[in-house]
DRENTORGU-397122 format. One record per residue: chain; x, y, z of N, C-alpha, C, CB in turn; residue number from 1; residue in three letters. Coordinates in pm, 1 decimal. Glycine has a CB too. Layout:
% residues N
<atom chain="A" n_east="X" n_north="Y" n_up="Z" ca_east="X" ca_north="Y" ca_up="Z" c_east="X" c_north="Y" c_up="Z" cb_east="X" cb_north="Y" cb_up="Z" resi="NUM" resn="ALA"/>
...
//
This chain:
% residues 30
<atom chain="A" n_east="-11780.5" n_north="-3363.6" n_up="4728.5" ca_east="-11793.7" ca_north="-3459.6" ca_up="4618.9" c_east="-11750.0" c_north="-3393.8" c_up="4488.6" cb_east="-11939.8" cb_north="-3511.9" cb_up="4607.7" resi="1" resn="UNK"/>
<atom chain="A" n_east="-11621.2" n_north="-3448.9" n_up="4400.2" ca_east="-11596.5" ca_north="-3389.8" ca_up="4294.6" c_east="-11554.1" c_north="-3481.2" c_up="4208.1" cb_east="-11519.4" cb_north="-3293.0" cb_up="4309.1" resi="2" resn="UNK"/>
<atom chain="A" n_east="-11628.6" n_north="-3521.2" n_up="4106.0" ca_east="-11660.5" ca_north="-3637.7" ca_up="4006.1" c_east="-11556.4" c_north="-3584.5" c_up="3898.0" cb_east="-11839.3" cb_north="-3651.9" cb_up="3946.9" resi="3" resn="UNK"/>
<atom chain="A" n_east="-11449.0" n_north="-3689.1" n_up="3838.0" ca_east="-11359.8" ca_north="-3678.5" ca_up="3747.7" c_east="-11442.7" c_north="-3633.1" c_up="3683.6" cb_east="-11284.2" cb_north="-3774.0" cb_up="3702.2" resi="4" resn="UNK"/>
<atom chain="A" n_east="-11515.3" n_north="-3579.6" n_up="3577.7" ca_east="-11560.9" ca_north="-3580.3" ca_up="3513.6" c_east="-11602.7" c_north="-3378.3" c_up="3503.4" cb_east="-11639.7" cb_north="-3702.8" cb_up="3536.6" resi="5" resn="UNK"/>
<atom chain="A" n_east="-11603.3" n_north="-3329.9" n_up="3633.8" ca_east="-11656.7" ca_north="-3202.0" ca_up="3635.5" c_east="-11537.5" c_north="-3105.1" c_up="3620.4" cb_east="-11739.2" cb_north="-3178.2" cb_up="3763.7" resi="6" resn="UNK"/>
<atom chain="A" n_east="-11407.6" n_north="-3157.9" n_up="3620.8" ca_east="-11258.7" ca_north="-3108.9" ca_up="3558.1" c_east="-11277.3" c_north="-3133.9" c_up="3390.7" cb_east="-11107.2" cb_north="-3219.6" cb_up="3629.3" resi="7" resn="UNK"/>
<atom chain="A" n_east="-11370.6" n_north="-3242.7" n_up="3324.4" ca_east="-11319.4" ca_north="-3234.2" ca_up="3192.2" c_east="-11433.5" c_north="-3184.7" c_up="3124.6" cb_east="-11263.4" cb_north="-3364.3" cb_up="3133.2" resi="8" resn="UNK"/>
<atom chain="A" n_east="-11550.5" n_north="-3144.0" n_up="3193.4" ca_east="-11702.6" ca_north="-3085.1" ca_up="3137.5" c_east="-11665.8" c_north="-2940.8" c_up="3140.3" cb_east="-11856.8" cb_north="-3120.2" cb_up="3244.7" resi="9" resn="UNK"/>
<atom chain="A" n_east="-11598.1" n_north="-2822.7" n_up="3059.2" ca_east="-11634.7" ca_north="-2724.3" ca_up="3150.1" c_east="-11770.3" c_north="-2649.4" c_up="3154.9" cb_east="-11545.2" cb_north="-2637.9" cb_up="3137.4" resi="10" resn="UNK"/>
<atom chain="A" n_east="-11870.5" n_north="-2715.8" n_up="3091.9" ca_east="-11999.9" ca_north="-2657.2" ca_up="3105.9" c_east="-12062.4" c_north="-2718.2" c_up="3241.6" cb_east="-12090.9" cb_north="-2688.2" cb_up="2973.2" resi="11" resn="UNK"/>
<atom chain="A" n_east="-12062.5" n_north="-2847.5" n_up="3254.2" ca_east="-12064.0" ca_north="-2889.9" ca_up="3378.2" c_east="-12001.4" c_north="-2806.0" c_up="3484.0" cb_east="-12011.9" cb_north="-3005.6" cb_up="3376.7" resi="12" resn="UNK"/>
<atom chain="A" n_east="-11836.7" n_north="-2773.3" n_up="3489.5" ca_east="-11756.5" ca_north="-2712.7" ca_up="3568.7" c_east="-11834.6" c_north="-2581.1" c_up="3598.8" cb_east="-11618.5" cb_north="-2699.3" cb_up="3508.3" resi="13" resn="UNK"/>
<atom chain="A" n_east="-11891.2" n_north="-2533.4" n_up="3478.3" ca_east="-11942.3" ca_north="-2357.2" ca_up="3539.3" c_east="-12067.4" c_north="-2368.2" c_up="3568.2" cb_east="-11937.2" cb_north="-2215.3" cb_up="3426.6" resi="14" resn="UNK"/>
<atom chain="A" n_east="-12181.2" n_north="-2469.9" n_up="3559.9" ca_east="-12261.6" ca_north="-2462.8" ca_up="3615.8" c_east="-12247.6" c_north="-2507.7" c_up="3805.4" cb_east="-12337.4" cb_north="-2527.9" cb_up="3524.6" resi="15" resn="UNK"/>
<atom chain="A" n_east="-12156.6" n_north="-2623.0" n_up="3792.7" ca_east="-12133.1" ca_north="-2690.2" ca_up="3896.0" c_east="-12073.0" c_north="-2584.1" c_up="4031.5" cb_east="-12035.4" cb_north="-2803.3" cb_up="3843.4" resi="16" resn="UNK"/>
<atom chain="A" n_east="-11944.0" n_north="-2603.2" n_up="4071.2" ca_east="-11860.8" ca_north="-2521.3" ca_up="4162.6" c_east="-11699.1" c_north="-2507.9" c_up="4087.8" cb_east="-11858.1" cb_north="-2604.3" cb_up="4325.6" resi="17" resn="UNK"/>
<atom chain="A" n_east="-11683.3" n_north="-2465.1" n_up="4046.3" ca_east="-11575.4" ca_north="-2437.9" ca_up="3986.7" c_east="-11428.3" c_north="-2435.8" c_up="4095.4" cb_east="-11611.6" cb_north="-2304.2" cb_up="3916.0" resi="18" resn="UNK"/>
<atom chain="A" n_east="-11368.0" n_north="-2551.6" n_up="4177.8" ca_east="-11269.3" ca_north="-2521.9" ca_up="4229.7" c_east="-11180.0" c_north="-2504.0" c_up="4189.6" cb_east="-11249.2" cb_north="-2564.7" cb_up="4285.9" resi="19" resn="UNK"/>
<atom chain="A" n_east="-11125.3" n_north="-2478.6" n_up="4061.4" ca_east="-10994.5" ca_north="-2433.6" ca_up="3991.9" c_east="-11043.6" c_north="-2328.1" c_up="3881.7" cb_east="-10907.4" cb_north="-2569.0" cb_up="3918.7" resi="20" resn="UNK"/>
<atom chain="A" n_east="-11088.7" n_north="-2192.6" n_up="3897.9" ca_east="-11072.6" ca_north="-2132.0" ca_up="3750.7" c_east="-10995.0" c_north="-2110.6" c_up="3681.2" cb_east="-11099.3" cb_north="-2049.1" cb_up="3730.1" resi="21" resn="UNK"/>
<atom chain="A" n_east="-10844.2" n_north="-2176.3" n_up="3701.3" ca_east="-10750.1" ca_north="-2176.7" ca_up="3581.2" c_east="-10797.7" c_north="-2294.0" c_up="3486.5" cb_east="-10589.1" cb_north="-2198.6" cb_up="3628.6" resi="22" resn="UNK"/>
<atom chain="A" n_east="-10826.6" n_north="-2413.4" n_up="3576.3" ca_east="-10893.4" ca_north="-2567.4" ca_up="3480.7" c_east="-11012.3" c_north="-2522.6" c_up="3377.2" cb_east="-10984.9" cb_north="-2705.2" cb_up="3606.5" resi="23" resn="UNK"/>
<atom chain="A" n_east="-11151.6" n_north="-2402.9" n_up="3456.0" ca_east="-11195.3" ca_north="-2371.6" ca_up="3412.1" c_east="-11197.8" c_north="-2317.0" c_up="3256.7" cb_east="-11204.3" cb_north="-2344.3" cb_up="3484.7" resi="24" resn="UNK"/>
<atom chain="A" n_east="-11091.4" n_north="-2245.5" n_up="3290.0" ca_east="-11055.9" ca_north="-2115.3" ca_up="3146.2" c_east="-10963.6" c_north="-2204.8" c_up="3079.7" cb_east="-10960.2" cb_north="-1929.5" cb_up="3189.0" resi="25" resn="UNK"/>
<atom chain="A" n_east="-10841.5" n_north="-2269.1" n_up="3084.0" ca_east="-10871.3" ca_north="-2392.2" ca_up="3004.9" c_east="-10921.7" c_north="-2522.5" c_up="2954.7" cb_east="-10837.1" cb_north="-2406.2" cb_up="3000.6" resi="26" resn="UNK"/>
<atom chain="A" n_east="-10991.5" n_north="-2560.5" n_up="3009.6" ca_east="-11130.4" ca_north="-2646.0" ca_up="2939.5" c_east="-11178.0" c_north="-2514.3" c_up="2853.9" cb_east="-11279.9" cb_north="-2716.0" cb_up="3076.2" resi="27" resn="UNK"/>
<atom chain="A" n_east="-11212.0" n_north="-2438.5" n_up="2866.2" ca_east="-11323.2" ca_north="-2329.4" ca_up="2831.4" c_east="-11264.7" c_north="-2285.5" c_up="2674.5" cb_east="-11327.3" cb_north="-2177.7" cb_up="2962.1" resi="28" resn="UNK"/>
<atom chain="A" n_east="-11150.4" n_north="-2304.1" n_up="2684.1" ca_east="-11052.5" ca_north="-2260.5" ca_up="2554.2" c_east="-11056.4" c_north="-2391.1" c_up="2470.6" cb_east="-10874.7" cb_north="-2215.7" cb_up="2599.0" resi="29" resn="UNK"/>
<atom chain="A" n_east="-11031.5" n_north="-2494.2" n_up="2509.6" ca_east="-11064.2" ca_north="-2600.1" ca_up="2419.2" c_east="-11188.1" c_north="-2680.2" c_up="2382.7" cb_east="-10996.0" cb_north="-2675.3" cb_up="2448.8" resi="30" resn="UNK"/>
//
């Protein structure tokens, strides 16, 4: 289960499962 939404949270994203840490580290930058 991966809710549009946990690609554009990245606080969500790093609490959550992070399947992309490139999406990660940019969300994380903006």
């Amino acid at each position: 289960r991966s809710p549009p939404g946990l690609a554009k949270t990245p606080l969500s994203a790093l609490g959550l499962k992070p399947h992309n840490p490139a999406e990660i580290h940019l969300n994380q930058t903006g």
